[in-house]
C-alpha positions as CSV (number, residue, x, y, z in Angstrom):
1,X,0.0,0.0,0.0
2,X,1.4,3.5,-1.2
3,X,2.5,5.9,1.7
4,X,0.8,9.3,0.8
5,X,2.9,12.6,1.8
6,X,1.1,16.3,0.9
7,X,4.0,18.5,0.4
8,X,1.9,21.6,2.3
9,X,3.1,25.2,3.8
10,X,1.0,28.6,3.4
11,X,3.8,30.7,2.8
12,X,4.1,31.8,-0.5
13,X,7.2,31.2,-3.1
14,X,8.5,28.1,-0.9
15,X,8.9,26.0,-3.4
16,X,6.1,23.8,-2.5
17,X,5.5,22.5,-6.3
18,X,8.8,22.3,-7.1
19,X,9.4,20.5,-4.2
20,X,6.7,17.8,-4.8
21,X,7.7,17.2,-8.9
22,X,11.2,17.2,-7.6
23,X,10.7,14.7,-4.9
24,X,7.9,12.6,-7.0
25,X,10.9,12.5,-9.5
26,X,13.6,11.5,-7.5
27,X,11.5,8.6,-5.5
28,X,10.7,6.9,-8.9
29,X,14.2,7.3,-10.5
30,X,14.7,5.1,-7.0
31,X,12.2,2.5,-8.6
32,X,9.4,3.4,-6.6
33,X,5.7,3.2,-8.1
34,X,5.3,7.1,-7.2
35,X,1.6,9.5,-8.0
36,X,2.1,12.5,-8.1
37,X,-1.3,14.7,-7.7
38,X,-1.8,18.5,-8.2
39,X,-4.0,20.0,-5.7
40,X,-3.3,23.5,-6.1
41,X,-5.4,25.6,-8.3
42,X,-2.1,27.5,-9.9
43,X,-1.8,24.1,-12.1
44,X,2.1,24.5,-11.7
45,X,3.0,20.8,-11.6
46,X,1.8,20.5,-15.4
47,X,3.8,23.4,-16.1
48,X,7.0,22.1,-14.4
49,X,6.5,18.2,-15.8
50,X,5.6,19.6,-19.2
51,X,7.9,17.7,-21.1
52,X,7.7,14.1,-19.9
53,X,4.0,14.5,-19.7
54,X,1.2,16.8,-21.0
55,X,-1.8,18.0,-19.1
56,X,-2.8,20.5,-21.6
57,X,-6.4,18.4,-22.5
58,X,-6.5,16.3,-19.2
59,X,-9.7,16.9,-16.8
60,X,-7.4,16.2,-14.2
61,X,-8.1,16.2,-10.2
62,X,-11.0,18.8,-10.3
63,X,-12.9,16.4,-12.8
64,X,-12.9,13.5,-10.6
65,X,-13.9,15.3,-7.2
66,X,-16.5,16.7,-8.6
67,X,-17.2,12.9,-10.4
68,X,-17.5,14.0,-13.6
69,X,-14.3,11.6,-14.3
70,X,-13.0,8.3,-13.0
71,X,-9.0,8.6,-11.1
72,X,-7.9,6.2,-13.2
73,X,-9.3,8.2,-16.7
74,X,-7.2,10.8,-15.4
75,X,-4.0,9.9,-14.5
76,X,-1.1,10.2,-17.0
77,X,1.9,8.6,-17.8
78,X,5.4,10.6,-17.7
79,X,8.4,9.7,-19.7
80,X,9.7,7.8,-16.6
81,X,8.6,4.1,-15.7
82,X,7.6,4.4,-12.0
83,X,5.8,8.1,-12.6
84,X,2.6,8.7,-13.1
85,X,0.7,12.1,-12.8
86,X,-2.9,13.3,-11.7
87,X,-2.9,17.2,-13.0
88,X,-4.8,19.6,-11.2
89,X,-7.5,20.3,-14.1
90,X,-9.1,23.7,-15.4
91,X,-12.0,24.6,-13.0
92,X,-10.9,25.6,-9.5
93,X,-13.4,28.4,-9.2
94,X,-15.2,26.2,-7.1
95,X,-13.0,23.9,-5.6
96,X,-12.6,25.3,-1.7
97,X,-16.6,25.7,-1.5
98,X,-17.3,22.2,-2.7
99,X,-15.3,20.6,-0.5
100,X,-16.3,22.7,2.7
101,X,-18.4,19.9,4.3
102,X,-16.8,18.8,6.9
103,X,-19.3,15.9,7.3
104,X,-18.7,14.4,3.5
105,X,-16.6,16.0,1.3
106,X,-13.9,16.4,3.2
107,X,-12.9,12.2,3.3
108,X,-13.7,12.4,-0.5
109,X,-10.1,12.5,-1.5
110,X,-8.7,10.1,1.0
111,X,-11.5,7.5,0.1
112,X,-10.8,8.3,-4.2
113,X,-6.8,7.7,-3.5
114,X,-7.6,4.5,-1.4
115,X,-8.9,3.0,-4.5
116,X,-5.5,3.2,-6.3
117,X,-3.2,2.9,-4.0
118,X,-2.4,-0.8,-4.5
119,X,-0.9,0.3,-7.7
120,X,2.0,2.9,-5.9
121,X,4.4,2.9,-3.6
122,X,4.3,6.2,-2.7
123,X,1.8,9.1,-3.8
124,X,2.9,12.5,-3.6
125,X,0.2,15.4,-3.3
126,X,0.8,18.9,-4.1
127,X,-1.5,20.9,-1.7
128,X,-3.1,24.0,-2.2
129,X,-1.7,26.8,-0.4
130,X,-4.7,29.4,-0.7
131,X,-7.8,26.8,-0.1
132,X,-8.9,26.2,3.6
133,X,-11.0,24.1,3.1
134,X,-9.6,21.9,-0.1
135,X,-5.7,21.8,2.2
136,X,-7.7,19.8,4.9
137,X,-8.9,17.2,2.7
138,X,-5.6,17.4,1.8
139,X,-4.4,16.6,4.7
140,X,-7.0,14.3,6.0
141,X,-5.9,11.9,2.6
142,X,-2.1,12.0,3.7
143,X,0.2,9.8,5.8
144,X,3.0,12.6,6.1
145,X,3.5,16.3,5.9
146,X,6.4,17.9,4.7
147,X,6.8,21.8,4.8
148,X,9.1,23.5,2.8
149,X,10.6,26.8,4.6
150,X,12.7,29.0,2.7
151,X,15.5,30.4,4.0
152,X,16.3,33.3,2.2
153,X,14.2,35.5,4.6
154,X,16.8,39.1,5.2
155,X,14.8,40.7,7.8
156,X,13.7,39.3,11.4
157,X,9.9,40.8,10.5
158,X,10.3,38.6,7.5
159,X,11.0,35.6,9.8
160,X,8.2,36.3,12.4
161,X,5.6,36.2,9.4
162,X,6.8,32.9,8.0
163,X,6.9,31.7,11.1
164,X,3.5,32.4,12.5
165,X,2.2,30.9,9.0
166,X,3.8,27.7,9.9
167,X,2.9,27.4,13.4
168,X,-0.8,28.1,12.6
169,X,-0.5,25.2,9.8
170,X,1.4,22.9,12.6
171,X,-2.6,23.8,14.8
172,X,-4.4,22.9,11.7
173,X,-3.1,19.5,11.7
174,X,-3.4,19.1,15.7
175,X,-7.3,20.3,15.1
176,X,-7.9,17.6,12.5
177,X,-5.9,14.9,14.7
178,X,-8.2,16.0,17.3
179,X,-12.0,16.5,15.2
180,X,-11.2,13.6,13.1
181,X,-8.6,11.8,14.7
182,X,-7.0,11.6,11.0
183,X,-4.0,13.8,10.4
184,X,-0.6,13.6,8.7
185,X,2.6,12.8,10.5
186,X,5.2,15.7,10.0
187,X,7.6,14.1,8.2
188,X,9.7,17.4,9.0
189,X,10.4,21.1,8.0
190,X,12.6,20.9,4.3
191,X,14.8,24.4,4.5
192,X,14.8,25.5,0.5
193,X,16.6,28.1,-1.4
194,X,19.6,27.5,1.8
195,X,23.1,29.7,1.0
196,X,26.4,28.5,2.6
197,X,26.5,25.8,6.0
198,X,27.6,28.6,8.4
199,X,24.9,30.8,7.1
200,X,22.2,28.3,7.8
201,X,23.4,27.6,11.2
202,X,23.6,31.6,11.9
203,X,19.6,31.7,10.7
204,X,18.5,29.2,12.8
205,X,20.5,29.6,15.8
206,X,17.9,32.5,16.3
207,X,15.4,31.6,19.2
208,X,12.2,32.0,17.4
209,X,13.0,28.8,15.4
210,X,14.5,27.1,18.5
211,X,11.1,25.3,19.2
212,X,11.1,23.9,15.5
213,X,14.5,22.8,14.9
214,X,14.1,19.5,15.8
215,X,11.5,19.5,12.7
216,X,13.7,20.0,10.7
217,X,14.5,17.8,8.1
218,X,18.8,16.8,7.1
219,X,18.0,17.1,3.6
220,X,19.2,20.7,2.3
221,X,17.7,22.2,-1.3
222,X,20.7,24.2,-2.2
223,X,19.8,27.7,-4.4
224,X,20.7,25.7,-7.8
225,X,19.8,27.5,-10.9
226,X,19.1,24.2,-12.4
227,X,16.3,23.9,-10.3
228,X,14.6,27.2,-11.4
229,X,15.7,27.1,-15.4
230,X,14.4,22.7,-15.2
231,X,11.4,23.8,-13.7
232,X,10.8,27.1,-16.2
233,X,11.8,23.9,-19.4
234,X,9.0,21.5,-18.2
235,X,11.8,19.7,-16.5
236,X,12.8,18.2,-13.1
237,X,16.2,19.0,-11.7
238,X,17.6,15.5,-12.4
239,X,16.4,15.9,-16.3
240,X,17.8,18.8,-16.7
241,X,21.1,17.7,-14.8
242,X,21.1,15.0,-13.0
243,X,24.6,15.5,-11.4
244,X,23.9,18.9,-10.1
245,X,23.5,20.0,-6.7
246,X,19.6,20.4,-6.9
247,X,19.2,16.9,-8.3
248,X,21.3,15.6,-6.0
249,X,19.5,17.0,-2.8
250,X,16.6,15.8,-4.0
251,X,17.4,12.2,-4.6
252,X,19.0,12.8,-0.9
253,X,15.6,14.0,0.5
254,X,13.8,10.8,-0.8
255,X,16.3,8.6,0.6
256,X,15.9,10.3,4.0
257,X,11.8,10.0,3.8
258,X,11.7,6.2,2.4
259,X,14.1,5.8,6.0
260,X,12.1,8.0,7.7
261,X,8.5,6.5,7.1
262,X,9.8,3.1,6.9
């Protein structure tokens, strides 16, 4: 049975999508059956995967919550063996107010991926960052929780922000453990965009994050312009060079979730 981990954080320009393709990527070049589903109504996953598959005519996720397709109708094929791909589809306007009922709609997505996950090993789901209602059926579907954190924040106001997003997405999860007793484990905090070692170390030596750090995830996502230019191609990292640093981290992330969750 597939382990399912939303890649989730509302703070913008994380790299939450890249993270997920980048991740979903790196977990089936390590042979694993991997899904990897767009939740998020800014459709970036088809954009960053557009060249080993194309969404540009698929329904994709929207169609199938809303039953007007099938999951399997829906899910493409990518240009690697263990990938496969569930795009986010056209129509979000309506996507947070349909799944607002807490008393039906809300297990739809965990009940929907139940039925194929026989078929993966692991499923990765790109979460909405600006749907309430939508991120907690998110959540309610997933296993683990990973939340990237960027570290390029200059300013200690900067900091506090990004901060108090993250702790009030750390209560979401502890309401739903608690209303629904279904809730992700945090599979831990993924710093992104992250300079030099000793710069790292100086950021989070500050005591704000002191009550986080031990969240946080070994796995560093060095700034790599071959993450930005793969993603801008319709490419992962790894296609677009698999020796680099980016691609490299995130074949090094995988490796430290498969030993984390196993």
């Amino acid at each position: 049975m597939a382990h399912v981990i939303s890649i989730a954080t509302p703070i913008s320009n994380s790299g939450k999508t890249t993270t997920a393709i980048n991740l979903a990527v790196s977990l089936s070049i390590l042979e694993k059956n991997t899904l990897l589903v767009d939740c998020d109504p800014w459709q970036q996953v088809g954009a960053g995967t557009s060249l080993m598959a194309s969404s540009v005519n698929s329904p994709g996720f929207y169609s199938v919550m809303t039953d007007r397709c099938s999951i399997g109708d829906v899910i493409l094929k990518s240009a690697l063996n263990c990938l496969n791909i569930l795009p986010a589809g056209a129509d979000f306007s309506k996507a947070d107010f349909l799944f607002g009922d807490t008393d039906g709609d809300i297990y739809k997505l965990r009940d929907l991926i139940q039925g194929v996950m026989g078929y993966y090993d692991y499923i990765v789901i790109n979460a909405p960052a600006e749907m309430p209602h939508l991120l907690k059926t998110v959540l309610i579907a997933s296993g683990w929780l990973v939340i990237p954190f960027n570290t390029d924040f200059t300013t200690h106001i900067d900091l506090l922000y990004r901060f108090s997003d993250m702790k009030n997405l750390f209560k979401l999860v502890m309401t739903l453990r608690e209303q629904f007793q279904l809730a992700p484990r945090v599979a831990g905090i993924l710093l992104n965009r992250c300079g030099p070692i000793e710069d790292i170390s100086e950021k989070f030596s500050l005591p704000v994050l002191e009550s986080i750090s031990e969240f946080i995830l070994s796995t560093r996502i060095p700034i790599d312009k071959d993450i930005s230019e793969g993603f801008s191609q319709g490419k992962p990292a790894a296609f677009q060079n698999i020796m680099s640093e980016g691609a490299i981290a995130f074949m090094d992330l995988a490796e430290e979730l498969i030993e984390k969750i196993h």
